[in-house]
N, C-alpha and C positions, 0 to 999 in steps of 0.2 A: 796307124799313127797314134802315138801317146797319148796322155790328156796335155802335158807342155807343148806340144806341137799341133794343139788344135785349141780355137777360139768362139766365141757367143758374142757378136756385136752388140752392146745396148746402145741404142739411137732414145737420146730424150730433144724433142722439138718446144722448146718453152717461148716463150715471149719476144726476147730481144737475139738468142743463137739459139743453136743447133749444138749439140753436144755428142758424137759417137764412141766409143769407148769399146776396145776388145780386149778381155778378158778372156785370160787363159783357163784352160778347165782345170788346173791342178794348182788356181790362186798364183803363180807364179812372177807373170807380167803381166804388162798392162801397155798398151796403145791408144793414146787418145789426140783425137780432133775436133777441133771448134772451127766455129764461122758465126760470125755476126751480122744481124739485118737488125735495118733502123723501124722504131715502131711511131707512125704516122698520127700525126695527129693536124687533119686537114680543117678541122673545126673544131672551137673549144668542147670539150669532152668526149671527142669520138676519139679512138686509138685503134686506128689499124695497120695491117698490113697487105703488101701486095702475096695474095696466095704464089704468084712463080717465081717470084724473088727468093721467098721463104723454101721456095720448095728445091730452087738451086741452089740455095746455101744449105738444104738437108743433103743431096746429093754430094757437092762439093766435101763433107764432113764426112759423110760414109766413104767415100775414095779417096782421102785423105787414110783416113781409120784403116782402110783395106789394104794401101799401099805401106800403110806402116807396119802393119804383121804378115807383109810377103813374108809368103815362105811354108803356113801353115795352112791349115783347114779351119774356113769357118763353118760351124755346124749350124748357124742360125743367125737372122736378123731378130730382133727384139724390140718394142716401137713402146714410146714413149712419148706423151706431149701434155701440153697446157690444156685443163679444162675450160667450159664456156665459150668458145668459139664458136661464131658461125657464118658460113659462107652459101649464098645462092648460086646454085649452078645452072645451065640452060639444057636442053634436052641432047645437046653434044657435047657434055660436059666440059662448058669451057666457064669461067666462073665469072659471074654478072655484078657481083660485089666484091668489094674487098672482105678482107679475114677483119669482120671484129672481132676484137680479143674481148678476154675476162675485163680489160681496166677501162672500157668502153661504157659512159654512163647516158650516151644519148635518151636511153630508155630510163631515165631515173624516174619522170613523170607517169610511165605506165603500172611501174614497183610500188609509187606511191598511193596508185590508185586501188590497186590490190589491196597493200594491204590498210590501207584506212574504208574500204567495203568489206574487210574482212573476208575475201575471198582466199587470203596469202596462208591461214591459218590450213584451211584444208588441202591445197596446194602443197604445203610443204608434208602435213600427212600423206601423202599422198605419190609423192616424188621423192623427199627426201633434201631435196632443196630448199632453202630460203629463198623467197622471193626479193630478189636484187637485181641494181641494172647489168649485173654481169650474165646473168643467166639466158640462154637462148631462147625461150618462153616471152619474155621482157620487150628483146631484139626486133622478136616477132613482131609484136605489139606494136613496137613505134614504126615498122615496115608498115604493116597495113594500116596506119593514121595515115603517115607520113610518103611515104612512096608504094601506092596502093598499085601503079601501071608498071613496075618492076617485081611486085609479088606474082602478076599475070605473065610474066617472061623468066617467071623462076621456075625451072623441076625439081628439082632436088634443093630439100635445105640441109646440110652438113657440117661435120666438125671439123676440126683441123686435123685430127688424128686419122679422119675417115679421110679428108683431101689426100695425105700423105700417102694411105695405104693403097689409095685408091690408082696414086703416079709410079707406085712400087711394085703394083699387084696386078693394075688392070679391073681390080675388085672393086665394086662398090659396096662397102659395108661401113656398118662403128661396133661396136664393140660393150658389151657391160657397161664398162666404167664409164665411159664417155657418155652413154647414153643417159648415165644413171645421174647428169650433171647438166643436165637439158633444161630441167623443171617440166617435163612433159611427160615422160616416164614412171610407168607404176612400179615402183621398184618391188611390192608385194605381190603383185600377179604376173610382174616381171615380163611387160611388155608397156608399147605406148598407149598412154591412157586417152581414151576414146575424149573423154567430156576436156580434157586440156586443150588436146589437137582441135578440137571446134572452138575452144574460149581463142587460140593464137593462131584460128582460120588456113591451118594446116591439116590435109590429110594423112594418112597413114603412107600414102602411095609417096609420099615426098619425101618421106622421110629413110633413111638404110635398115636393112633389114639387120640385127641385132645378135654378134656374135657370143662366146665365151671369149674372158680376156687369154685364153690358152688357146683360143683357134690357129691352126696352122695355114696360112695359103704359101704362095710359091713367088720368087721373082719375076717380073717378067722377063723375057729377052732384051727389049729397050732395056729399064731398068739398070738389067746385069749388067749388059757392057757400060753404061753411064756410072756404075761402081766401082766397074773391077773386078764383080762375083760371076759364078756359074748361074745362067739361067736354070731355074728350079730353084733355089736355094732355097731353106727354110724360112716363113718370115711371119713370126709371132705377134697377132694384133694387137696384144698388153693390152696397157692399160692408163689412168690419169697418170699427171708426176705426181699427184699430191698422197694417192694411194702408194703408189712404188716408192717413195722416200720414206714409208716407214719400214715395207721391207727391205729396203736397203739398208737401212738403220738399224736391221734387225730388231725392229719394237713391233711385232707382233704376236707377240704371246698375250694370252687374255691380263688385264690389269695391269699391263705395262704402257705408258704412255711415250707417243713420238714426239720430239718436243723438236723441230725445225726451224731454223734463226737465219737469213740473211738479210736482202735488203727487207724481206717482209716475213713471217713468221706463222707459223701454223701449229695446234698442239694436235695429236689423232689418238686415238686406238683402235684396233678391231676389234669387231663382233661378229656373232656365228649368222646374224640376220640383221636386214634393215631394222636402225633404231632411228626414230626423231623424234624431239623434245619440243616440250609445249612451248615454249620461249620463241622457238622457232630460228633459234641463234645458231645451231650449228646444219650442216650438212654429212651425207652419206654415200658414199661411194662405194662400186665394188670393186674389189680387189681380185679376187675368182668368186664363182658363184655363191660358196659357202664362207667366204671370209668380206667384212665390208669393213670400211674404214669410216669411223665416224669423228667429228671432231671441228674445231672451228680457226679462222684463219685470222690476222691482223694483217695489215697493210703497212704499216711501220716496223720495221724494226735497226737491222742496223745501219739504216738508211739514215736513221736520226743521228749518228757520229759523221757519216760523210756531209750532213747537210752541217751540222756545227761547223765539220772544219773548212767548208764554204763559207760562213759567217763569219768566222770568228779568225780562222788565219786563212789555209787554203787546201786543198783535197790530200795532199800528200803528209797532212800536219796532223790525221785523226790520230795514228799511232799517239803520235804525241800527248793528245789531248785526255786520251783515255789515263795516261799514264798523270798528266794531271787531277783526272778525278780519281783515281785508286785512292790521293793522297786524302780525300773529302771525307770526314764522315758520314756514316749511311744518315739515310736523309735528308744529305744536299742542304742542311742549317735551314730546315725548312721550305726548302726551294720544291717546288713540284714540278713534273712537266706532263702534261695530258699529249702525246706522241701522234697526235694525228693531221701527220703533215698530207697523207692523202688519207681519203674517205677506204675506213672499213671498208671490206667486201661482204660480212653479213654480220653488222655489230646487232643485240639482242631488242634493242629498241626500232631499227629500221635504218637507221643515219647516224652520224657518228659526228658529237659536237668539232669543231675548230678546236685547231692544237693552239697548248696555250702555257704559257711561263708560269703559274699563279704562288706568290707571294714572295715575288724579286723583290730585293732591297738592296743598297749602294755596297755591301761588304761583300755580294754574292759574287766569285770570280768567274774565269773559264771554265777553270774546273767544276765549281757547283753546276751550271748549266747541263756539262758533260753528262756529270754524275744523275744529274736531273732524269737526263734523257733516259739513259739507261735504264735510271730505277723505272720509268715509267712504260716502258717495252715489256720490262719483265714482272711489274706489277699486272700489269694489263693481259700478260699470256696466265698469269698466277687465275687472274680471275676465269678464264678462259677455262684453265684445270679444275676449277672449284664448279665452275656450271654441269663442266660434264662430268664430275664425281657425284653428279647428284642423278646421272642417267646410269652410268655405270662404275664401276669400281676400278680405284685408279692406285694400284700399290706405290709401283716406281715409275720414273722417267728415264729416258733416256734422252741426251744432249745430238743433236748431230748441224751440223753447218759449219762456216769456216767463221763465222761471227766466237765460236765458244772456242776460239782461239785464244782469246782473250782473257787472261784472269781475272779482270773484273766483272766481265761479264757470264763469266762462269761463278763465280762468285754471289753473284747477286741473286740468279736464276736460279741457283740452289738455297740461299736463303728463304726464298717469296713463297717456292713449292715447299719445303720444309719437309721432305720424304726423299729415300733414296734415289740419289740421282748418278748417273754413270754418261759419261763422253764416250758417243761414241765411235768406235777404232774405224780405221778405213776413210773411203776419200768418194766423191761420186757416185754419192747416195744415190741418186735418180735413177743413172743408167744400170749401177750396180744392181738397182730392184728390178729394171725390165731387165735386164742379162739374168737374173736369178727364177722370174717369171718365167723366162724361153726356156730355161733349162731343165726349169720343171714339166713345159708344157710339150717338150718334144721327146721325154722321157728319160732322161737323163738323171732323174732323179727325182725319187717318189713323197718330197718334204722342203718346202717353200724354206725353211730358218738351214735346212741341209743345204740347200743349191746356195745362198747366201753365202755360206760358211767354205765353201768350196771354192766359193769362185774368191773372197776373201777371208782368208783365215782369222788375219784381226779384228775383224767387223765385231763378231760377237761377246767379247772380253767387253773394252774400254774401261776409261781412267775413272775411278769411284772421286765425286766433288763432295768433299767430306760440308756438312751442314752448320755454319759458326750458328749456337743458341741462340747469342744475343741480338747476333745479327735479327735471327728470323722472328724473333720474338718485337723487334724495332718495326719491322716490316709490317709481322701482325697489323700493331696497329699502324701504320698508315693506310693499311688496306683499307680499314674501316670508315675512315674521312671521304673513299674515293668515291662513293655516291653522293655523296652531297657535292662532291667538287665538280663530278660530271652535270648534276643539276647545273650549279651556276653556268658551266661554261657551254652548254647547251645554249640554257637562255641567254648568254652574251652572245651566241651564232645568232638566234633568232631577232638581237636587235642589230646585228651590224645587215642581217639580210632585209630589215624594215626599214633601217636607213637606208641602204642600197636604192630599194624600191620606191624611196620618196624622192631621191634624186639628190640628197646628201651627202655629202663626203663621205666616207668610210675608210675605215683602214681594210688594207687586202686580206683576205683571209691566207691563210700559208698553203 
């Protein structure tokens, strides 16, 4: 059978869907399915999910995926998902908690404790993680405060990537990347590190034994007929999405950076080995054993247009809204906007002050607001890039998400970087990287940016965002204000949280 008559599923399992996508092996077509499951929030700051729910809407997605390229040969499954998850399962694997996700801050008190003992500093040397409540380490922590008689009815503590594989395979395993996203994990001796597992009252035995993101297992027979596929089929453990969106993006060549924008925003590169920074700002993942993804994430991004056009008209009005800030000079007439409608996931300081308008005046329109937000998405991923040019060397960027759809905000974002930047080509970055991962991993091809380019041709190319001077030169300086303005608006978090606490009115935080 040809390379057009044969397909590589990428399955990426993120947050709120499920995503499956087959890709032809000669770039040619493409088949894709979604499903969506709701992310729970049964008390203020937990966000989870039911693991079977989740794991019939991944099911449902692959046999969707499957029945849409009858006809051909899939050569492989390819697994993709959200880091930070963790679920408790009992000694018959059935699961005794729900999936806390990454946006899960229950454990924000145990992160605080870290790291104001300074214990977070060597943790994150250590791991490779920043210590936050997103992290499984964290999770832990608030289990045994908090429900210490459900840690005694726990065997296995896992990730979401490891659940999925485990209803596909029959395997219990995780994987490099996953692991490498624990904060328990010696990512230099590349195993679980002994003195963590005792600080988060976990042994080793609880935890999965630790594959390469290239390992092969097989479908099970359940599984198969529940897709559609041949029992045996190949099925590639991958790895995070947050790794796999740069090689989908094709941005891993040394000093080229992945610069990802949706509703939340991440800049990466790879390196030949674990890197972390004394700031303790960014995180490291691996990609395959010899390639890791380093790099730091935001929690806003073009999230901050959909919320405008909730305020300000209504969801279907953002197009519009954008189109009114194009018309704005850069710098919004002095308007600023600090972006953080939710709390970072590891901003360099610990926490991440309250989003905030600063220096609205009566002439300021829609559009200044707009244009606000924007500038401050892409100021803030600029700073992002500046921190890790200081760990490693960062030529160019590369653009990828459906946010740099946007001329303004293609626009902007190549202003703030002020270095070669390029859009890039292709669509389905995530699953495209685990589809490019399988492909390499099952031998089809002996070059990670090869398999990419195969399975999509245009990926590699994209559109050069030519750099306006003055623009970036405008930008310069506002960068330079933004630490004082994070100061103030820090310390206005800390007195609406001291009014709060006295039992004073306060305005809500956003």
């Amino acid at each position: 059978m040809g390379p057009e008559r044969r397909v590589i599923i990428g399955v990426d399992v993120g947050t709120t869907a499920v995503r499956a996508v087959a890709f032809a092996l000669d770039g040619s077509a493409r088949h894709v399915a979604t499903r969506e499951y709701p992310l729970l929030e049964p008390m203020p700051g937990w966000r989870v999910q039911e693991p079977d729910v989740l794991m019939a809407a991944t099911v449902a997605a692959m046999s969707a995926c499957v029945a849409g390229a009858a006809g051909v040969e899939v050569v492989a499954v390819a697994l993709s998902s959200a880091r930070y998850g963790l679920i408790g399962l009992d000694a018959a694997m059935t699961p005794v908690t729900p999936l806390l996700t990454r946006r899960d801050t229950r454990s924000s008190e145990a992160a605080r404790e870290l790291r104001s003992s300074g214990q977070s500093r060597e943790l994150h040397r250590l791991t490779g993680t920043p210590v936050h409540p997103m992290n499984p380490l964290c999770k832990l922590l608030w289990f045994a405060r908090h429900e210490p008689y459900l840690c005694t009815a726990t065997r296995w503590w896992i990730g979401l990537k490891d659940y999925v594989v485990h209803r596909l395979t029959g395997m219990l395993v995780t994987e490099l990347s996953s692991a490498s996203g624990t904060g328990m994990f010696d990512v230099h001796r590349r195993g679980w590190s002994p003195a963590v597992l005792d600080l988060a009252g976990v042994s080793a035995s609880q935890l999965p034994p630790v594959l390469p993101t290239t390992a092969v297992l097989r479908l099970s027979p359940t599984a198969g007929r529940a897709v559609g596929l041949p029992s045996g089929t190949p099925v590639v453990v991958g790895a995070g999405n947050g790794p796999l969106r740069s090689l989908g993006a094709a941005a891993i060549d040394p000093a080229v950076g992945g610069l990802t924008l949706g509703a939340a925003g991440a800049l990466r590169t790879v390196v030949e080995a674990p890197l972390t920074d004394p700031a303790e700002a960014f995180s490291c993942g691996a990609l395959t054993d010899d390639a890791w993804v380093v790099g730091g994430a935001v929690s806003n991004g073009g999230n901050v247009v959909r919320w405008a056009g909730r305020v300000l008209g209504d969801d279907s009005a953002a197009p519009a809204l954008l189109d009114l800030a194009e018309r704005i000079a850069p710098g919004s007439d002095g308007l600023v906007m600090l972006p953080y409608l939710r709390a970072d996931e590891a901003p360099p300081q610990g926490c991440a002050p309250p989003g905030a308008f600063l220096g609205l005046r009566g002439e300021h329109s829609r559009g200044h607001l707009v244009r606000a937000a924007v500038e401050g998405v892409c100021l803030q991923l600029g700073g992002v890039r500046d921190r890790l040019a200081g760990l490693t060397p960062i030529g160019s960027v590369r653009l990828a998400g459906g946010t740099f759809r946007s001329p303004l905000w293609r626009e902007v974002m190549a202003a703030v970087l002020d270095c070669p930047v390029r859009v890039a080509g292709g669509a389905d970055h995530v699953t495209l990287g685990a589809a490019a991962l399988g492909l390499f991993a099952i031998g089809h091809t002996s070059d990670l940016q090869e398999a990419v380019t195969q399975l999509d041709p245009g990926v590699a190319g994209g559109e050069p965002v030519a750099v306006d001077p003055a623009l970036a030169a405008a930008y310069r300086g506002l960068r330079t204000s933004l630490p004082a303005l994070l100061t103030v608006a820090g310390r206005l978090g800390e007195i609406l949280d001291e009014a709060a606490s006295a039992g004073l009115s306060a305005p809500a935080r956003p």
